[in-house]
C-alpha angles and dihedrals in degrees: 000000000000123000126194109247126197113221118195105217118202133156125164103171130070100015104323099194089062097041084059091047088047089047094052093060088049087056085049091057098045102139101241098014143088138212114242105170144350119209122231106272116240134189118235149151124299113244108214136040122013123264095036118145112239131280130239112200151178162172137252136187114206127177101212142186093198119109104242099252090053080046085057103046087049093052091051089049096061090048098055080040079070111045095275103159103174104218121128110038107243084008124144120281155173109246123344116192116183139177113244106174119359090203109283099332123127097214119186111167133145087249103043139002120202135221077052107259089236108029087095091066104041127098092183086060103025092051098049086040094059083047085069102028117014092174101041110130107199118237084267101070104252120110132234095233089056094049086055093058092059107040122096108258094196113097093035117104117173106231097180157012121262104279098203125025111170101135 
């Protein structure tokens, strides 16, 4: 059974425009699993300590076989693939790839949470999502459309067009 994830893509250290690029082929290449869409990618603050570069960041839409939390040690594969050393919560980094919805599914382990705990409050994931899926209503009831209404638009600036839009 395959169910379509939504992977929220951001990078602000060497060269994050490009770590995304280079994430997005990695998507590509999952094992039982295929691209659908790409967001647009936009710069924005960092959340987090002070003196941070900024982020790019993105959305992408996956319909996967994995499991999520194969999903999740793929994904944290290709991020240690990429330099990725976890060491200062909200701290600056090479490439951070999280899942934000694993299809319909309410997840609370000690590993992931999805939705993702933070995704409702934050312009840099809720503005490429509705990019991808504009009508989309997370497994807890609230739409898309309604979270938009309440987040914070400054500190958000849309680089790009979408890069793959199968979906």
């Amino acid at each position: 059974m395959s169910v379509t994830a939504y992977i929220a893509l951001g990078s602000n250290l060497d060269e994050p425009e490009q770590q995304l690029y280079s994430a997005v082929a990695a998507l590509k290449n999952l094992p039982e699993s295929r691209l659908l869409a790409i967001s647009p990618f936009y710069r924005t603050d960092p959340v987090g300590p002070a003196g941070q570069p900024d982020y790019i960041n993105a959305v992408a839409a996956i319909e996967t076989s994995l499991t999520p939390i194969a999903l999740l040690d793929a994904l944290q594969a290709i991020e240690k693939g990429h330099g990725r050393v976890r060491t200062v919560r909200w701290g600056a980094r090479v490439l951070d790839l999280d899942i934000l919805l694993y299809g319909h599914e309410i997840i609370e382990s000690e590993r992931l949470t999805v939705p993702h705990r933070d995704m409702s409050w934050r312009n840099f994931v809720l503005i490429p999502l509705a990019d991808i899926a504009p009508d989309i209503t997370l497994p807890t009831g609230q739409s898309l459309k309604k979270l938009l209404q309440n987040i914070d638009r400054k500190g958000i600036e849309r680089l790009s067009d979408s890069l793959v839009t199968e979906a």
